[in-house]
Steps between C-alpha positions, in 0.01 A plus 500: 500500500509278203276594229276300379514390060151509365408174346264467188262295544482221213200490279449102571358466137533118473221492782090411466436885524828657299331257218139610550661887511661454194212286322304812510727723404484258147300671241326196376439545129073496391339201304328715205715806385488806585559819363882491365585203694476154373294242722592162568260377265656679198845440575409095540284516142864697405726216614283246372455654159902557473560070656228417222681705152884420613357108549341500155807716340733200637275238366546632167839577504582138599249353230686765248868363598318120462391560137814656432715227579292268378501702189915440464449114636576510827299367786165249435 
């Protein structure tokens, strides 16, 4: 009698329900914060704050270099 080998069945995760399955499984993160954890608003205000100082920081580094070498003649 040949015995039969027990096949695994595949999770078919690249399917419409392996992606609703694992869409819930997601812990979405909450708008407004929350106790310890940081909500989406904060961390946006966060990134935008950070985009805004490093922008103005390399605005006056450049206009620093420009009145330096226009100090020692070079450039218009």
């Amino acid at each position: 009698m040949a015995e039969e080998k027990k096949v695994a069945v595949k999770d078919h995760w690249f399917s419409i329900d392996g992606i609703r399955k694992e869409a819930k499984r997601v812990r979405w993160p909450h708008w407004k914060s929350e106790g310890n954890t940081a909500g989406i608003m904060q961390n946006t205000a966060e990134v935008l704050i950070f985009v805004c100082f490093f922008a103005l920081f390399f605005v006056a580094c450049e206009f620093v270099v420009t009145l330096l070498l226009k100090a020692i003649g070079i450039g218009a």
